[in-house]
C-alpha positions as CSV (number, residue, x, y, z in Angstrom):
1,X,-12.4,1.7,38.1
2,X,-11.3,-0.5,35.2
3,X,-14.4,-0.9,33.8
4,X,-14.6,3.4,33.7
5,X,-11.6,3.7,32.4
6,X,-12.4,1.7,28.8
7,X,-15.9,3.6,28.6
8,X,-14.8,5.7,25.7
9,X,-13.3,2.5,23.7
10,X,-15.6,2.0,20.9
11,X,-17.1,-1.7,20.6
12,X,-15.5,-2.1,17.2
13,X,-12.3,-2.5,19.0
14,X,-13.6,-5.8,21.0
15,X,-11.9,-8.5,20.8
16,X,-14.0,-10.7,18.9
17,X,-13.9,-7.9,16.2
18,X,-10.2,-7.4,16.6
19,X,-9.9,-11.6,16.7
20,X,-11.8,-12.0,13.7
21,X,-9.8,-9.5,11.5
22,X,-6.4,-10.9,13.0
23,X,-7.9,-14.4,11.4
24,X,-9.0,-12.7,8.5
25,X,-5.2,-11.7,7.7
26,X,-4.0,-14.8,8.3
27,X,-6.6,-16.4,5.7
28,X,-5.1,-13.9,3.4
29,X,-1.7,-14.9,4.0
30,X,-2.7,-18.6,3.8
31,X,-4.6,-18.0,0.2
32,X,-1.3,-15.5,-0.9
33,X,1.5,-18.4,0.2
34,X,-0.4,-21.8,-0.2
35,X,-3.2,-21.5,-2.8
36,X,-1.7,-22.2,-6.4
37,X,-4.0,-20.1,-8.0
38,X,-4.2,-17.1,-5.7
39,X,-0.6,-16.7,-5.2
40,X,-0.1,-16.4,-9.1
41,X,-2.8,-13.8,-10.0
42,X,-3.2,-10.2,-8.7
43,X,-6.7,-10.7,-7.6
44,X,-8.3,-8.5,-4.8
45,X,-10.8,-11.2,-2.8
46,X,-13.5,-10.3,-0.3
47,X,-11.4,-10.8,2.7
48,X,-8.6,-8.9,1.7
49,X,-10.4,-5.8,1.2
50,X,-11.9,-7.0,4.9
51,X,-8.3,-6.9,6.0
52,X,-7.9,-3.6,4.8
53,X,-10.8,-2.1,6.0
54,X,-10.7,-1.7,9.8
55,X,-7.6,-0.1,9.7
56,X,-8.6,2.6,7.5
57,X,-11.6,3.0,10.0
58,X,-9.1,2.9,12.8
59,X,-6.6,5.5,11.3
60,X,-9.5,8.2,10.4
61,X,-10.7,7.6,13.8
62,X,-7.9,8.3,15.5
63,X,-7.3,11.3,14.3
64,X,-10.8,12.5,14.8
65,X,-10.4,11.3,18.4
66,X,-7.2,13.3,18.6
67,X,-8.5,16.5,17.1
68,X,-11.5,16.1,19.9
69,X,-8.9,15.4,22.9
70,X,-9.8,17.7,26.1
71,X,-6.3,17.3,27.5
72,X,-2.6,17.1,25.5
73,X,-1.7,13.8,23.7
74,X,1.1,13.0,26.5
75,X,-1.5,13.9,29.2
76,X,-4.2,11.0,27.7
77,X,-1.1,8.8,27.8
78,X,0.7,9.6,30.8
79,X,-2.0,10.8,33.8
80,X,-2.4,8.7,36.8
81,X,-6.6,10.8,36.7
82,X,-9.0,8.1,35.8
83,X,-11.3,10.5,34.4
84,X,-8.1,11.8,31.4
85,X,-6.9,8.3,31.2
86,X,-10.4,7.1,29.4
87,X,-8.8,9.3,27.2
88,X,-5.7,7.4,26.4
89,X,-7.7,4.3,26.4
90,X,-9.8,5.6,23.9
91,X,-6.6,6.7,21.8
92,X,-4.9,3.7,22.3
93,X,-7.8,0.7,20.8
94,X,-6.8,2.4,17.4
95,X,-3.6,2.7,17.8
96,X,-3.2,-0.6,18.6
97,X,-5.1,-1.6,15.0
98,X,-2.8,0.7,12.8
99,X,0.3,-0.4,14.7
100,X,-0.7,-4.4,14.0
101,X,-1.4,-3.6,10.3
102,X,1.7,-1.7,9.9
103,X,3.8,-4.9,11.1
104,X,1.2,-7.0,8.5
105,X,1.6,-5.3,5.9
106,X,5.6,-6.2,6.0
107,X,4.2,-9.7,5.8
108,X,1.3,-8.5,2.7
109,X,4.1,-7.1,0.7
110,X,7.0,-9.8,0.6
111,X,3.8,-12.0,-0.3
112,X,3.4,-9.7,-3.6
113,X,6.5,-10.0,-5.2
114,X,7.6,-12.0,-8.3
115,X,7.7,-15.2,-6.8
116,X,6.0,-18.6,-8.0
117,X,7.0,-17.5,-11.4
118,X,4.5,-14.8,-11.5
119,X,4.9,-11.1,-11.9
120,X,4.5,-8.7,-9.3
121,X,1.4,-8.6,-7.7
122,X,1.0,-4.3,-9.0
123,X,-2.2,-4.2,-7.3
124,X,-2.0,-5.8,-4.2
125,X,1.2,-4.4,-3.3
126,X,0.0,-0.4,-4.3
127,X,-3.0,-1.3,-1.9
128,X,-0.9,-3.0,1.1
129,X,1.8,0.4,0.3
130,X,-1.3,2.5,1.0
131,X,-2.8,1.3,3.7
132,X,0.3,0.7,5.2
133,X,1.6,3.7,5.2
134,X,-1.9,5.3,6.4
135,X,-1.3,3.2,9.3
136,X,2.2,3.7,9.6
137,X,1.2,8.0,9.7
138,X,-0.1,7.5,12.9
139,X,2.7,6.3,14.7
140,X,4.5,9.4,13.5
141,X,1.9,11.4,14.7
142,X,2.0,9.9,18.0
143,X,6.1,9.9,17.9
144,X,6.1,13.9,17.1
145,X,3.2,14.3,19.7
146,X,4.7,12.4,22.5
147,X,8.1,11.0,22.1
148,X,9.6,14.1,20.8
149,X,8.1,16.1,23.6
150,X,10.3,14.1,26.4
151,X,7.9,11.8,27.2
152,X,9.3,8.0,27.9
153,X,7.9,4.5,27.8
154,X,8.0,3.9,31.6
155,X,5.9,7.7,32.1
156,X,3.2,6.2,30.0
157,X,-0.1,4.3,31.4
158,X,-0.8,2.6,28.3
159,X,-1.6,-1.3,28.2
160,X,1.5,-2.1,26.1
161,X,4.5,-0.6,24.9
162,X,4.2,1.2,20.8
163,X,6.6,1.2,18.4
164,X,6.9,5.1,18.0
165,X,8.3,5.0,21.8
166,X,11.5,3.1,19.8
167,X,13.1,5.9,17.7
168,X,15.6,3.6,16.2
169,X,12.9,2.1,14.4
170,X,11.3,5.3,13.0
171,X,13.8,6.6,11.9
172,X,15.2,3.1,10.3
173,X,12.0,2.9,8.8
174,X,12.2,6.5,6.9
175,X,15.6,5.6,6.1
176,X,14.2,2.8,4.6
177,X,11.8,4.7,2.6
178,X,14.1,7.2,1.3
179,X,16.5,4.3,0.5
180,X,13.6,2.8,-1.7
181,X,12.6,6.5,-3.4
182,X,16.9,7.1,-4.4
183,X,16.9,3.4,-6.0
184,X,13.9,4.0,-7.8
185,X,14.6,7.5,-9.2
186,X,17.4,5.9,-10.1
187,X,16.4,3.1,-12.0
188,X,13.7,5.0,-13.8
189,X,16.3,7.5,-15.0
190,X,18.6,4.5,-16.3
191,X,15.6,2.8,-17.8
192,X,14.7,6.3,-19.5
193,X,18.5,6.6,-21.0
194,X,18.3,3.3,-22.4
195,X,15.1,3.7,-24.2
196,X,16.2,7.0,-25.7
197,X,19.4,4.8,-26.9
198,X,17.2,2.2,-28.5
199,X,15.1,5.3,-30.5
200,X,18.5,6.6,-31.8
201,X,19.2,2.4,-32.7
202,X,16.0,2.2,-34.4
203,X,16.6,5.4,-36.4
204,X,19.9,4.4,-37.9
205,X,18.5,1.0,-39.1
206,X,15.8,2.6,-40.5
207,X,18.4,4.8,-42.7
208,X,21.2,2.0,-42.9
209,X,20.6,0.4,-45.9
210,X,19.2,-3.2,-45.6
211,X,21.1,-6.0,-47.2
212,X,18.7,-8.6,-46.4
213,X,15.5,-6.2,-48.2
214,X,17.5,-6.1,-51.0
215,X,18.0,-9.6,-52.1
216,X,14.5,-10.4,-50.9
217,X,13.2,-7.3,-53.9
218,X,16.3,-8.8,-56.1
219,X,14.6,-12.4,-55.9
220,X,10.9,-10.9,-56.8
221,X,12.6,-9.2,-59.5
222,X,14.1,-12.8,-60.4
223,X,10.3,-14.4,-59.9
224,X,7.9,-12.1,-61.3
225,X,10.2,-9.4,-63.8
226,X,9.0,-6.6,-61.8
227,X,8.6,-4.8,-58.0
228,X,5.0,-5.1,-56.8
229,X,3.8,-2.6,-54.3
230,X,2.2,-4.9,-52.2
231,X,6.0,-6.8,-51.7
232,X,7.4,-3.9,-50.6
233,X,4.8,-3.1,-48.2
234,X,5.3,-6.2,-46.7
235,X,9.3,-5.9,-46.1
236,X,8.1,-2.6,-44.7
237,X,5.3,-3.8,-42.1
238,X,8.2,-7.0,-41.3
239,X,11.1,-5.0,-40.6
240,X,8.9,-2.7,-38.1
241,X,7.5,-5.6,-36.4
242,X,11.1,-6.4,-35.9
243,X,11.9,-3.2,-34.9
244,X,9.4,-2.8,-32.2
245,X,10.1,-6.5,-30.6
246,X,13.2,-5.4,-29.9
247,X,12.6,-2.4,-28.2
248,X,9.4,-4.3,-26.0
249,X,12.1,-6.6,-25.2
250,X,14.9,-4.5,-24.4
251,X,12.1,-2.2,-22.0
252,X,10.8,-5.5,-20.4
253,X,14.1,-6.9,-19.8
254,X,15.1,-3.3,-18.0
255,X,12.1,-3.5,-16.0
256,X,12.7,-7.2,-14.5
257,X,15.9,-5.7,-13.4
258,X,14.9,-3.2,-12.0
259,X,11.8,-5.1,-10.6
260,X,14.5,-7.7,-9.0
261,X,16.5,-5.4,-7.4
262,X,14.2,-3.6,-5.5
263,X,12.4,-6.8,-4.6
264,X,16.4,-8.1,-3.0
265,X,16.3,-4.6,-0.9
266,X,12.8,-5.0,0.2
267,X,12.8,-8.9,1.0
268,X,16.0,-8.4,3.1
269,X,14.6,-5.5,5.4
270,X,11.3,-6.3,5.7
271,X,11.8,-9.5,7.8
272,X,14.4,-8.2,9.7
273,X,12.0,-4.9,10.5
274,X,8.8,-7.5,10.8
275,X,10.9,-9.5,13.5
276,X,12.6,-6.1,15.3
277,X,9.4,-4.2,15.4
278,X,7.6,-8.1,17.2
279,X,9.9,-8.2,19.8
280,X,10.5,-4.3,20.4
281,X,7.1,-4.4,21.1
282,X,6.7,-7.6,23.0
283,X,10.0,-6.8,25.7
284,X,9.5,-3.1,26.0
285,X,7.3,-2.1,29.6
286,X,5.3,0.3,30.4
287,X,3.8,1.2,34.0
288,X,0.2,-0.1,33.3
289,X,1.5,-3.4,31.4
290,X,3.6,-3.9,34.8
291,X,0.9,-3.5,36.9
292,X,-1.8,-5.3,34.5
293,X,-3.0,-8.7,35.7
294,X,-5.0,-9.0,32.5
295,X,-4.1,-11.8,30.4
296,X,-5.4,-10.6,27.5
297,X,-3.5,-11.3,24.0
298,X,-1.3,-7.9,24.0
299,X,-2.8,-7.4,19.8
300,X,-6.3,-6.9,20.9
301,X,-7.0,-3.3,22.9
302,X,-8.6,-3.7,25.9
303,X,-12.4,-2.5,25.8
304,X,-15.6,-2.7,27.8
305,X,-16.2,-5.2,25.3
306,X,-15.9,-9.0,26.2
307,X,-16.7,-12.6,24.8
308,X,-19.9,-12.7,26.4
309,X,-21.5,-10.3,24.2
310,X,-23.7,-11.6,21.2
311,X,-21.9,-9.6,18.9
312,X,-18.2,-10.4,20.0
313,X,-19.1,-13.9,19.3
314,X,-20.9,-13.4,15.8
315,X,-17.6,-11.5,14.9
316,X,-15.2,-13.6,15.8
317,X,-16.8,-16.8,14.2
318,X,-17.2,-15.1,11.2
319,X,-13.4,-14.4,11.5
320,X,-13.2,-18.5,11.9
321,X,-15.0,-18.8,9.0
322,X,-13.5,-16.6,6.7
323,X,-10.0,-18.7,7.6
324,X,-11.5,-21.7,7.3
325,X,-12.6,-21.0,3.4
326,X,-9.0,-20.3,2.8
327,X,-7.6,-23.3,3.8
328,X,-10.6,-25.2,2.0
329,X,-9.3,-23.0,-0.8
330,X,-5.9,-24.5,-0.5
331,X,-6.6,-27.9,-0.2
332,X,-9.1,-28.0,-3.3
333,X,-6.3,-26.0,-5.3
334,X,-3.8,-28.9,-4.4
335,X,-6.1,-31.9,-5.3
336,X,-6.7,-30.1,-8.7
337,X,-3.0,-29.8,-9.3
338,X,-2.5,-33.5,-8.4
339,X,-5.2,-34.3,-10.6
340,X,-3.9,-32.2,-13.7
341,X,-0.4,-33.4,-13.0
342,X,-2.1,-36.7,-13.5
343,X,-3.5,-36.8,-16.8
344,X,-0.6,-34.8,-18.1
345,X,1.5,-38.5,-16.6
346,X,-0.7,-40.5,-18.3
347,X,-0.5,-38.8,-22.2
348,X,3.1,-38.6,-21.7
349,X,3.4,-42.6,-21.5
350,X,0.5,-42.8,-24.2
């Protein structure tokens, strides 16, 4: 019986597959945090776009699998049949994948932020946003498909609970969102104001007369007896040099505000949302995690698939050594550090 039940769960979803990329996003985190080098520039390396990957594959999936379904979404998750719970099953190794990246990529995108006296990490952070949110879609899809149709944690057979059976955090989450989109509007409107304002400042010095071109003509006049074209040229091409640093400054200046704030609202709620959604997850029951004697780590779906097989165990030591690079990565980073910081000791006392 529960080997028929997991029949429709793709082998993808085994756990040394679903092991390896767990390790694989915790090498990225490692190289993001710890590695000197990596944490500074907005790279994309191999594993990260690894990390990315099987959740894409598991979002499109799902909602190929649901579009395919037999029975109702809340009939796959809820019926006691064996033959319709396959069904959930198969829904649920997915799910499971989008749900773990959409608590990751809370992690991912503190991790991008101007920290370590670097700039933002722009490319990263759009990538993390839109996988993110891809994975995020399907726990709304799920929560308008079951949850909003009456159906309860406790009803469903499901291995483990899912965060779009906590409303509170759905909605928090959107409010979040929206929250993000108002401060943003708002800042880019404010940012727009000011540049206009600069244009009009740039305008009236360029039609108030200039005290400091005048004695600088006066004193070629004093040198040379006359006014050469290629002097006043010059004064020209310096004061709009000037002109232009200012307003670059003034723009990039308005930017890291706005940068900052938005990195204060995010850095507060994503760790909060991170730790509510880990132990939402982790203290909520549902009838089949009740019943379960499986032992199984609650982040990897349960499949046909087990440790034995060949290519469970490939997977998952490529997953070990994937992680193992990164913290090679980190230790060679620090040794060079220690060994720059070094020479630098020993000119300074030269």
């Amino acid at each position: 019986m529960q080997t028929s039940r997991y029949q429709l769960v793709d082998s993808l979803y085994g756990p040394g597959t679903v092991g390896a990329w767990l390790l694989t996003i915790c090498a990225v985190l490692i190289s993001w945090s710890l590695d000197t080098s990596s944490r500074r520039k907005d790279t994309i390396s191999v594993d990260f776009i690894a990390a990315l990957l099987l959740p894409i594959v598991a979002t499109s999936h799902l909602v190929f699998q649901i579009a395919r379904l037999p029975v109702s979404v809340q009939e796959a998750v809820t019926s006691q049949d064996i033959n319709v719970q396959k069904y959930g099953s198969a829904l649920e190794a997915p799910l499971n994948i989008c749900e773990t990246f959409s608590m990751a990529a809370l992690l991912l995108a503190v991790f991008c932020g101007p920290w370590w006296k670097s700039d933002p990490k722009w490319t990263r952070l759009g990538l993390v946003l839109v996988v993110g949110l891809l994975s995020w879609a399907t726990e709304n899809v799920m929560f308008a498909m079951v949850t909003m149709r009456g159906v309860d944690v406790a009803d469903t057979t499901l291995s483990r609970p899912y965060l779009f059976f906590l409303t509170p955090i759905v909605t928090s989450t959107w409010g979040f969102l929206a929250l993000c989109i108002v401060v943003w509007a708002s800042l880019w409107i404010r940012t727009r104001v000011s540049l206009k304002k600069g244009q009009h400042t740039k305008r009236d010095l360029e039609n108030t007369p200039r005290p400091w071109v005048r004695s600088y003509v006066l004193q070629n006049v004093d040198q040379s007896g006359k006014i050469t074209q290629e002097s006043m040229e010059r004064m020209n091409s310096q004061l709009e040099r000037a002109l232009q640093m200012g307003a670059d400054l003034r723009r990039l200046e308005q930017q890291s505000r706005n940068i900052l704030i938005l990195s204060n609202i995010t850095g507060v709620f994503l760790p909060i949302a991170f730790l509510t959604s880990f132990f939402g997850i982790s203290f909520s029951k549902t009838k089949e995690s009740t019943n379960m004697h499986s032992k199984q780590f609650f982040l990897i779906p349960n499949s046909n698939g087990s440790m034995s097989n060949l290519d469970q165990i490939l997977a998952l030591v490529g997953g070990i050594i994937v992680l193992l690079a990164a913290v090679r990565r980190v230790y060679r980073s620090r040794v060079r550090n220690e060994q720059i910081s070094k020479v630098r000791l020993r000119r300074s006392s030269i």
